[in-house]
C-alpha positions as CSV (number, residue, x, y, z in Angstrom):
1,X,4.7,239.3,-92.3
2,X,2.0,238.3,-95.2
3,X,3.9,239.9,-98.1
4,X,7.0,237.5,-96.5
5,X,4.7,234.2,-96.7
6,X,3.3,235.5,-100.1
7,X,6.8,235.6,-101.4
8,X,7.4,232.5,-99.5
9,X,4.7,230.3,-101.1
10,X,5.0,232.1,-104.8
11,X,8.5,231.0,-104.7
12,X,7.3,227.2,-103.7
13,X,4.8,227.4,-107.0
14,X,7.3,228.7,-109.7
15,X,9.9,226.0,-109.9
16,X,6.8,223.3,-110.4
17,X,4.5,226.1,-112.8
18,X,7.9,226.0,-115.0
19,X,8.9,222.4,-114.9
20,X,5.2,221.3,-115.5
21,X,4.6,223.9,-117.9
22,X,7.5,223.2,-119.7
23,X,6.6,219.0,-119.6
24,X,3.3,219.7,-120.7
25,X,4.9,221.2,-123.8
26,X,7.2,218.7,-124.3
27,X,4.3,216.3,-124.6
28,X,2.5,218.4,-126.9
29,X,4.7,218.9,-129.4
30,X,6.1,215.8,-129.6
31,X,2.3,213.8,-130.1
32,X,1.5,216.5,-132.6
33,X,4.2,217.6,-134.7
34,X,3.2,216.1,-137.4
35,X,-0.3,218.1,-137.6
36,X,1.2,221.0,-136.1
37,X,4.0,220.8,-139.5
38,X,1.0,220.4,-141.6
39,X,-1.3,223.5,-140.4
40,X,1.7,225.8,-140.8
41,X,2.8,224.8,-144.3
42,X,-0.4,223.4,-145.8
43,X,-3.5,225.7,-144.4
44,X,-1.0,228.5,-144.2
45,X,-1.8,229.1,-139.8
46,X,0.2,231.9,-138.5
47,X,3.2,230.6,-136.4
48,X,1.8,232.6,-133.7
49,X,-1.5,231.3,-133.7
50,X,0.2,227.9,-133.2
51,X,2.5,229.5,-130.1
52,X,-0.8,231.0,-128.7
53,X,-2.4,227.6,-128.4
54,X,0.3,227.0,-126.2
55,X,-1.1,229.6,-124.0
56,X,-4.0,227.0,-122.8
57,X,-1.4,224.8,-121.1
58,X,-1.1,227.6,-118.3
59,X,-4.4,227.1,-116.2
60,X,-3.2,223.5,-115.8
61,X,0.5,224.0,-115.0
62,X,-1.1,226.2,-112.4
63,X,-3.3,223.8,-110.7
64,X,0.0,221.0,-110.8
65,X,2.0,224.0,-109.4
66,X,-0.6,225.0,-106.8
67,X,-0.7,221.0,-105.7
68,X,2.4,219.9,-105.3
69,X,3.3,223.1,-103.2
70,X,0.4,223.0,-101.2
71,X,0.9,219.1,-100.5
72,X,4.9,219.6,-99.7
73,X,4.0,222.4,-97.8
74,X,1.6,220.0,-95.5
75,X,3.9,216.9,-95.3
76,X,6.8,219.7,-94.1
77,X,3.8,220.9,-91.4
78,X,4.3,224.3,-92.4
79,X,0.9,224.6,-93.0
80,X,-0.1,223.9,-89.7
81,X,3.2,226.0,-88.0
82,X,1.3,228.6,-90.3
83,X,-1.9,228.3,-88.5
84,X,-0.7,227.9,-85.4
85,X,1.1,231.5,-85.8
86,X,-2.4,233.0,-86.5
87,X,-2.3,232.8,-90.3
88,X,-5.7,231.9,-91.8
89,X,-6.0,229.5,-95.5
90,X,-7.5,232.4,-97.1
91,X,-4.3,234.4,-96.4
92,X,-2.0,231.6,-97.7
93,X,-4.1,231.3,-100.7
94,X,-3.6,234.9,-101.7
95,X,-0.9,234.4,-104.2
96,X,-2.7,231.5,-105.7
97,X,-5.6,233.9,-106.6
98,X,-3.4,236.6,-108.1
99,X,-1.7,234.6,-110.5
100,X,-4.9,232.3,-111.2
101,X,-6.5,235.7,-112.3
102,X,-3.3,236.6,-114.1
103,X,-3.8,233.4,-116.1
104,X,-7.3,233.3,-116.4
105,X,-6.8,237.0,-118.0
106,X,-4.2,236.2,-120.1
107,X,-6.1,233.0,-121.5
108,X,-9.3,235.3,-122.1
109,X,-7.2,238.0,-124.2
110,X,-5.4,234.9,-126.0
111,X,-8.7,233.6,-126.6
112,X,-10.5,236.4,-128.4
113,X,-7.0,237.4,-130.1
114,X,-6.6,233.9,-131.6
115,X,-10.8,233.4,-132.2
116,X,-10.8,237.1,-133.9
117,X,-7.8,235.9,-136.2
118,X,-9.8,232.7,-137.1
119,X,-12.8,234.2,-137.7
C-alpha cells in the first residue's frame, strides 16, 4: 500500500516540477539573454557552465511542485481520506524527501563541478 501512494503522490509532483521548471527557465533566459550572449562569446564561459547554472532552478521547482500537490491534494480531501485510513504525514512525505535529496545532491556535485571549473 505505501509504495502505491508513493507512486501516487510522485505522479501529483512531476507534471508541476516540469511545467515550473520549465517556466522558470523561460523567465531566465529571456531577462538574461543578452549577458548570457555576452559571457559565451566575449569571456569565452563554456556552454556547459551556462547549462549547469540552470541546474539551480531545481530546488525551487521542487518546493512549487511539492506545494501545489500537497495543497490540491488537501482541497480534494485526500489528505484527510489518507489519514483516516491509517497513513501518517511522515509516510506521505516520503517521496518528497527522496527526490529533495536527489536535488540537493545533484546541486552539490553541480556546485563543485562548476566552482572547480571557475577556479
Amino acid at each position: 500500500m505505501n509504495l502505491t501512494i508513493n507512486k501516487y503522490i510522485g505522479n501529483e509532483i512531476w507534471p508541476t516540477f516540469l511545467a515550473s521548471l520549465f517556466v522558470s527557465i523561460f523567465i531566465i533566459l529571456a531577462t538574461k539573454m543578452l549577458s548570457i550572449t555576452e559571457l559565451i562569446v566575449g569571456q569565452g564561459v563554456h556552454l556547459g557552465q551556462v547549462i549547469g547554472m540552470v541546474v539551480y532552478l531545481l530546488p525551487a521547482a521542487t518546493l512549487i511542485a511539492v506545494v501545489v500537490a500537497f495543497l490540491r491534494l488537501s482541497a480534494d480531501n485526500e489528505v484527510v481520506a489518507l489519514q483516516s485510513s491509517g497513513v501518517s504525514l511522515y509516510q506521505m512525505l516520503s517521496p518528497v524527501v527522496v527526490l529533495s535529496f536527489f536535488w540537493s545532491l545533484d546541486c552539490n556535485l553541480c556546485y563543485y563541478y562548476i566552482t572547480g571549473k571557475a577556479g
